[in-house]
C-alpha positions as CSV (number, residue, x, y, z in Angstrom):
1,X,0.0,0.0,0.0
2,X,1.0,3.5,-0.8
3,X,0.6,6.0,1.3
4,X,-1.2,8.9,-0.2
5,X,0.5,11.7,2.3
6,X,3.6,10.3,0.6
7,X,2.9,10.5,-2.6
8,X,1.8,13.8,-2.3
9,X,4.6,14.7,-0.6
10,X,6.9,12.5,-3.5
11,X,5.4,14.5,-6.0
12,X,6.2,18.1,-4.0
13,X,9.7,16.9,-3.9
14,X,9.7,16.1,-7.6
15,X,8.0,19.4,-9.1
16,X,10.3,21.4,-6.7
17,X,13.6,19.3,-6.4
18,X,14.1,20.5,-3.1
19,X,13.3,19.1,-0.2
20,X,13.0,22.7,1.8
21,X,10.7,23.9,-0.8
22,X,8.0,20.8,-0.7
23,X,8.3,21.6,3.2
24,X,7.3,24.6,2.9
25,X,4.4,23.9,0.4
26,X,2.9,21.5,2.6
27,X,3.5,22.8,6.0
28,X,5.9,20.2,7.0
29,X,9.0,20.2,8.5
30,X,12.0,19.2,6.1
31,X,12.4,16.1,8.5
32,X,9.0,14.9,7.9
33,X,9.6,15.0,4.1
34,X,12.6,13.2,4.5
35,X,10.5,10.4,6.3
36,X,7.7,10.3,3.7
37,X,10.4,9.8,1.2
38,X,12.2,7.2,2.1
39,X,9.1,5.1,3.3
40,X,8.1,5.6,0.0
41,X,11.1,4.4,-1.1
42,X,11.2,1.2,1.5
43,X,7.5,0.4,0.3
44,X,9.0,0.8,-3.6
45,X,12.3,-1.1,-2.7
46,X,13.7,1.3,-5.0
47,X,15.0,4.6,-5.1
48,X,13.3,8.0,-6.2
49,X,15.4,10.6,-6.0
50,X,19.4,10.8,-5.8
51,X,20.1,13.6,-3.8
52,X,23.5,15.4,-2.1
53,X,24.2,18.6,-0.6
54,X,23.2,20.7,-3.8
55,X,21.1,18.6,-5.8
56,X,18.0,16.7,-6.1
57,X,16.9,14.6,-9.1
58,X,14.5,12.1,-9.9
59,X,16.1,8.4,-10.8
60,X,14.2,6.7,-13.6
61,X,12.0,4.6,-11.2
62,X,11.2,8.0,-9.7
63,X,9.9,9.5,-13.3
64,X,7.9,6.3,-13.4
65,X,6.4,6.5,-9.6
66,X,5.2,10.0,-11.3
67,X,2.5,8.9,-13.7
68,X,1.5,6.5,-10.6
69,X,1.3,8.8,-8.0
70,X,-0.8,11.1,-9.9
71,X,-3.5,8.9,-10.6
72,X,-3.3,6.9,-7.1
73,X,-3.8,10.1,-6.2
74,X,-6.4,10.8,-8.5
75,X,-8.8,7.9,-7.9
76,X,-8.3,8.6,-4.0
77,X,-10.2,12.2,-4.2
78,X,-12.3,10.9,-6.7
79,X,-13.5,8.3,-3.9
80,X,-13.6,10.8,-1.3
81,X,-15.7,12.9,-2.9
82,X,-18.1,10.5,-3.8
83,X,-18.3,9.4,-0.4
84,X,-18.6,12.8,1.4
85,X,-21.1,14.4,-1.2
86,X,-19.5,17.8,-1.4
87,X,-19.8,18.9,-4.7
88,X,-18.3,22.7,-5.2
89,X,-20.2,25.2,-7.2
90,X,-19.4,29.6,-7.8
91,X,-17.5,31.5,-10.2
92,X,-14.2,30.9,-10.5
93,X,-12.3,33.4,-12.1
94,X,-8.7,32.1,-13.1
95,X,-5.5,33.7,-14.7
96,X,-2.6,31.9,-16.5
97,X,0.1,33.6,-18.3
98,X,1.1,33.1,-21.7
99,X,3.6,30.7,-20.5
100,X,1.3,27.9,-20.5
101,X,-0.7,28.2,-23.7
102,X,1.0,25.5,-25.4
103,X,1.9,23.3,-22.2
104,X,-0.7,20.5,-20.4
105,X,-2.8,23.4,-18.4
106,X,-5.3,22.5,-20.5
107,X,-5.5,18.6,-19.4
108,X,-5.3,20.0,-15.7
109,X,-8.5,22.4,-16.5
110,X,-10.7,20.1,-18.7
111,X,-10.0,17.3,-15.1
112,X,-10.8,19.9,-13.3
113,X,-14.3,20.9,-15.2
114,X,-14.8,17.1,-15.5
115,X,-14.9,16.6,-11.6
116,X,-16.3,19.8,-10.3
117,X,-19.2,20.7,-13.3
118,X,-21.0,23.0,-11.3
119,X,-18.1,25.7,-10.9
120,X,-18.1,28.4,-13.3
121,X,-14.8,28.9,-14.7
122,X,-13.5,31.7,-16.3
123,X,-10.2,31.8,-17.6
124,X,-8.0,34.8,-18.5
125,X,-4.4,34.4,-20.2
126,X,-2.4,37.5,-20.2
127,X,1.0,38.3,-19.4
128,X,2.2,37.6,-15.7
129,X,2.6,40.6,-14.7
130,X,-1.0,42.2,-15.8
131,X,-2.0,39.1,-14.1
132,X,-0.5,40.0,-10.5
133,X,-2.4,43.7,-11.4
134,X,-5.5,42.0,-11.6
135,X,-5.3,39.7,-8.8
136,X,-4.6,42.8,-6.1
137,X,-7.3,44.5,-8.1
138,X,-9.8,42.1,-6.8
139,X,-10.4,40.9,-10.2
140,X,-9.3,37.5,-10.2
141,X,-9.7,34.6,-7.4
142,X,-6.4,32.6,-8.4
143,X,-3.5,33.0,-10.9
144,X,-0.8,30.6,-12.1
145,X,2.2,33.3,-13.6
146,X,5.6,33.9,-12.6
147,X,6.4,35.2,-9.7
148,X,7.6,38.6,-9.6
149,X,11.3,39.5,-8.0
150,X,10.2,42.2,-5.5
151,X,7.0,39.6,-4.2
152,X,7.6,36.2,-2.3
153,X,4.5,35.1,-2.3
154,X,2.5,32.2,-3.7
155,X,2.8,28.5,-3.4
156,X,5.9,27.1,-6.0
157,X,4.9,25.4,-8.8
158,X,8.3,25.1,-9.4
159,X,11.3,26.6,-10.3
160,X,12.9,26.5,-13.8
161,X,16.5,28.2,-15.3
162,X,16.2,31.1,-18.1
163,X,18.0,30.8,-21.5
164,X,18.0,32.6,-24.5
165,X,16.5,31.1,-27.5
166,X,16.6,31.9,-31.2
167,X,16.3,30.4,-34.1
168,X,18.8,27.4,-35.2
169,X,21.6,28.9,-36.9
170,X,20.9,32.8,-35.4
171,X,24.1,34.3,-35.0
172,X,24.8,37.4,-33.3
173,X,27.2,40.1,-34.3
174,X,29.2,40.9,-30.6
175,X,29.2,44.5,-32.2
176,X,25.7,45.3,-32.6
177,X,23.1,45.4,-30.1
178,X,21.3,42.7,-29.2
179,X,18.0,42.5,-31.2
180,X,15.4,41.4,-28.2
181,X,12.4,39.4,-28.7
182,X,10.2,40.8,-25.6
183,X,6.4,40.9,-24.2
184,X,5.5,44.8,-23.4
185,X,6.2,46.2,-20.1
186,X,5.0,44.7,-17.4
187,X,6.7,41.6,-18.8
188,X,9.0,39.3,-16.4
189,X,11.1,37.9,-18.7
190,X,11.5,40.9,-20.1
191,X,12.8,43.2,-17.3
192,X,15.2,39.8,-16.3
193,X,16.6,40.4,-20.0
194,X,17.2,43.9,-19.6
195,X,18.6,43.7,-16.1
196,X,21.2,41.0,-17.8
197,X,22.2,42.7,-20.8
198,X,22.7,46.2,-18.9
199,X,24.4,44.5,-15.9
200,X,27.3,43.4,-18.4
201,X,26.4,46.7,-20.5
202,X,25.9,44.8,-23.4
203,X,23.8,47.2,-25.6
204,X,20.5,46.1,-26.9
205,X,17.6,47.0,-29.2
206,X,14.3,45.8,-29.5
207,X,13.2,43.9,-32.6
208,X,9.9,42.6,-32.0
209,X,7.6,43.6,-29.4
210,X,4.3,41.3,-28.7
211,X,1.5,41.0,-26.0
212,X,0.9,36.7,-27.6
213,X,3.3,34.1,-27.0
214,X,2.6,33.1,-30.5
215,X,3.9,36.6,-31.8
216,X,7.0,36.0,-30.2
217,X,7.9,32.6,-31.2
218,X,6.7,33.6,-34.7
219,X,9.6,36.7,-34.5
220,X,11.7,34.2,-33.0
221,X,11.7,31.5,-35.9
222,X,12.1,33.9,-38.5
223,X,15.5,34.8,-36.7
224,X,14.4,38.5,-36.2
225,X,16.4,38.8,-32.6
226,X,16.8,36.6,-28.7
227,X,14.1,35.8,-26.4
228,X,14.7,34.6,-22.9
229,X,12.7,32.0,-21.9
230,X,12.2,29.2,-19.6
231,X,14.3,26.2,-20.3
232,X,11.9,23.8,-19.3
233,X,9.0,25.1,-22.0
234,X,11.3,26.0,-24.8
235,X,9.0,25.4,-27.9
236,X,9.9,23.7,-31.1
237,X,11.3,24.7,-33.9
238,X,13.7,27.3,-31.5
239,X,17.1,26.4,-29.7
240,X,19.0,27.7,-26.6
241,X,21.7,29.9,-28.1
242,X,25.2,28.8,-27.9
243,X,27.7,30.0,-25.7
244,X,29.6,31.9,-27.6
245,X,27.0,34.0,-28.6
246,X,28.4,35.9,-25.4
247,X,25.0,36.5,-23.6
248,X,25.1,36.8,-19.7
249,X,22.8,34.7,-17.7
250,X,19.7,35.6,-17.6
251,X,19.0,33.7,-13.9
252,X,16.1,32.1,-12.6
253,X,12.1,32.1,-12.6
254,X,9.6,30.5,-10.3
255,X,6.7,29.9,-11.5
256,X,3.9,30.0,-8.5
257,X,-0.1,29.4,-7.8
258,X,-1.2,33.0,-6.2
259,X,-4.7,33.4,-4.4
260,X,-6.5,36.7,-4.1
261,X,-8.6,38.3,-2.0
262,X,-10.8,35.4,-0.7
263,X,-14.4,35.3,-1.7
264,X,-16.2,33.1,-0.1
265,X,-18.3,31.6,-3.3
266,X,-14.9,30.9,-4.6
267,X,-12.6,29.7,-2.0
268,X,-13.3,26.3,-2.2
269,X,-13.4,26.0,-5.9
270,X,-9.9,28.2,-5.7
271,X,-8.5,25.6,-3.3
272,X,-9.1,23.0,-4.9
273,X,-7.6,24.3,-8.3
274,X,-4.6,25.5,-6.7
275,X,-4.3,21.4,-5.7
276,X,-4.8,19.9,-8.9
277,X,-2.0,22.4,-10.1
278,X,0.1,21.6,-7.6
279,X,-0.4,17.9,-7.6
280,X,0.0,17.8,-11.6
281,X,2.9,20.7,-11.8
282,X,5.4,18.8,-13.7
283,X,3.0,17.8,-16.2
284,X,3.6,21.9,-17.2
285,X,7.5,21.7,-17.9
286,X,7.4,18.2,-18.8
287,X,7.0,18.1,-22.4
288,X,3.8,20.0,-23.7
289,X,0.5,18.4,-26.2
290,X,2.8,18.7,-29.4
């Protein structure tokens, strides 16, 4: 028998690769996570992660415990909410940025619809940082975007590198500015490129300018300029850039479930979105539909 306060806790460890971060998702100490871990791993008789002082990955048999875990998981609220009769209903009003257009979100949502049909959900995609506007504007009840530098809040989805990304065979002349592929202001990715370039005073210029993802990438492929990114969601048809392209590193992004103000129609449908994102994170930066 597995555990389901394990797996849940397995699967923190995974989408986070840190042990300190899945404690302080699920309110644990970094002991107990520990613990559920290696029980896991004593009821597997294998092992899930290989970990040391800076480091934790997933071992094969811990990508495979993945796809279990999530529908173990799965079929165990599924039973619980059969047996307890709650069925949530309200308006639901959730952001994503344009991040996840072409990832899994949608899988997570349609679930999501499936088991809970009596919750209106509205969805707005827009740019992460419009979206943190609209969530202290009262205007939306959760948001899945990356989290902004200057705000530690929200629960991590996970955490993901930068790198910039052209088209294959882009080269860049080291002296000319760098032609930037960028959202508009307030984009993340955008002011972590600028704060890059400017902190090696690298000049720059902008080349394409778009509100859509799909603007960007199609800039990107026709190898008008750069575009920082996230490594984990790079999309096809576009290719880190090489190193001697001389561009500094661009640094991190974490990519996190926010609440806002808490309506009470919408809490409980809120909550339990937040969960199914949470419990199906890597599904977001683990290969998209195609």
């Amino acid at each position: 028998m597995y555990e389901p306060g394990h797996l849940r806790t397995f699967l923190s460890v995974a989408q986070t690769l840190s042990f300190t971060q899945a404690a302080r998702r699920l309110g644990l100490r970094q002991s107990t996570v520990s613990q559920h871990v290696r029980r896991l791993e004593e009821a597997t008789g294998r092992q899930l992660f290989t970990r040391d002082t800076h480091s934790v990955e997933l071992t094969e048999d811990g990508e495979a415990m993945l796809g279990f875990a999530r529908r173990i998981l799965d079929v165990h609220e599924q039973a619980a909410q059969f047996f307890t009769g709650t069925r949530l209903r309200g308006r639901l009003r959730f952001g994503a940025s344009e991040d996840f257009v072409l990832t899994r979100l949608p899988e997570i949502l349609e679930r999501f619809r499936h088991e809970h049909p009596e919750v209106d959900l509205e969805l707005t995609v827009e740019l992460s940082g419009t979206l943190h506007e609209q969530l202290a504007a009262g205007r939306l009840d959760l948001v899945l975007a990356k989290r902004r530098p200057e705000d530690p809040g929200g629960e991590l989805v996970w955490r993901d590198e930068l790198a910039w990304i052209g088209a294959p065979g882009l080269r860049l002349d080291p002296h000319r500015p760098v032609p930037l592929i960028v959202y508009p202001p307030p984009g993340i990715t955008r002011a972590l490129a600028l704060r890059a370039l400017e902190r090696e005073g690298r000049p720059w210029r902008v080349a394409c300018t778009s509100g859509s993802l799909n603007g960007l990438l199609a800039a990107a492929r026709a190898g008008l300029g750069v575009m920082v990114h996230a490594r984990g969601l790079i999309p096809p048809g576009l290719v880190r850039m090489p190193e001697q392209a001389g561009l500094p590193e661009p640094g991190s992004v974490d990519f996190v479930v926010v609440h806002g103000r808490r309506r009470p129609s919408a809490r409980g449908a809120a909550d339990a979105l937040a969960a199914a994102i949470l419990a199906g994170g890597d599904r977001l930066h683990r290969g998209g539909p195609g």
